[in-house]
Phi, psi and omega in degrees: 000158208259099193315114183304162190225188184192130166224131156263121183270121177269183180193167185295335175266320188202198206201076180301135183217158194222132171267134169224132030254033203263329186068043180252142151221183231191151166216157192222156175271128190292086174199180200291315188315306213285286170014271178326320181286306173343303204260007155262306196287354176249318183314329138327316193268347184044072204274160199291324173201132208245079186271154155227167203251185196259118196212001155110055170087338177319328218253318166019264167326321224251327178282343194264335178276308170339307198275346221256314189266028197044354173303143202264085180297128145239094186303147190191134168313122214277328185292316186293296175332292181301321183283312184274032180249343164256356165285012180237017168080057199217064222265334176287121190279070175233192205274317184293340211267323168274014158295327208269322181315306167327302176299327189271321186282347184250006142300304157327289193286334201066068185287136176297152161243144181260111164331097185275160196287121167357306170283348154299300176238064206260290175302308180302310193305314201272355161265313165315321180260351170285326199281297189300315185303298204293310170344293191306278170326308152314299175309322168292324161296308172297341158273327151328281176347307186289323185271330201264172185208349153311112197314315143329284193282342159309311199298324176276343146326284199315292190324327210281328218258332165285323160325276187315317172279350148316318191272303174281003197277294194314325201293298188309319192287307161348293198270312201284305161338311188283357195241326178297309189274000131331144182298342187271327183280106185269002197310324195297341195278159158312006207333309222284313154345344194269331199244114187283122203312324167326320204252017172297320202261342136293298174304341176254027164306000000 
């Protein structure tokens, strides 16, 4: 059987994913819940690679859990993405059509994936469930906010809820670092190279 490969176009809300060579896809919500459900449905199929594209920190979170959870996560270049979505002629801007494309360009190159060392990831699982707790606490604060009306106790919110956001600013700057310097981040490689021109028009059949 042909190894599955997977791409996810990510946005500030969800997480469109396109599977190949099954042609299936799906969206899950960019949040802890949906992540976690994302990462019980793939994980069973144990796909050969799980690209997402470098889009300017949304994908952050969704690659640092991926790798985390062992699964073979890999960041690839948005640009690289885009040139080979107009060699198969595929120019229309919806989410799914750029899951399926992310899944068809990291099936083309085959970017090798590289394994992280236990304490990578180690590290990510442990930025990740620290990012949900400080999460977590907002959201809780911020329903407080809404029920309580004392003044006092509103003044005392607003401190806790700008700490915490001070705090989840530092956690992301973290988890991104920690995700840059990782074997899953490819943005900088050539992918588009591994596919010899000759042989595009095969491969985007």
């Amino acid at each position: 059987m042909d190894a599955i490969v997977v791409g996810i176009d990510v946005s500030k809300d969800r997480l469109d994913v396109a599977m190949r060579p099954t042609g299936e896809v799906f969206a899950v919500a960019r949040d802890a819940e949906g992540i976690d459900a994302l990462i019980a449905r793939l994980a069973p199929l144990a796909p050969a690679a799980v690209a997402v594209e470098a889009t300017g920190g949304y994908e952050t979170v969704v690659a640092a859990s991926l790798a985390a959870a062992g699964l073979a996560a890999v960041v690839v270049n948005p640009a690289q993405v885009r040139a080979f979505a107009q060699a198969l002629g595929r120019r229309a801007k919806t989410d799914p059509i750029d899951a399926g494309v992310i899944a068809h360009f990291v099936e083309a190159t085959k970017p090798a994936i590289r394994p992280l060392p236990d304490e990578k990831t180690r590290l990510l699982a442990d930025l990740v469930a620290r990012r949900r707790q400080i999460v977590a606490m907002l959201v809780a604060e911020r329903q407080r906010q809404k029920r309580l009306t004392e003044k006092r106790l509103q003044k005392s919110i607003v401190r806790l809820i700008a700490a915490l956001q001070k705090e989840l600013s530092m956690l992301e700057t973290d988890l991104d670092q920690a995700v840059r310097g990782s074997p899953a981040w490819r943005e900088k490689e050539d992918l588009l190279a591994s596919v010899p021109g000759g042989d595009c028009q095969e491969l985007c059949a």
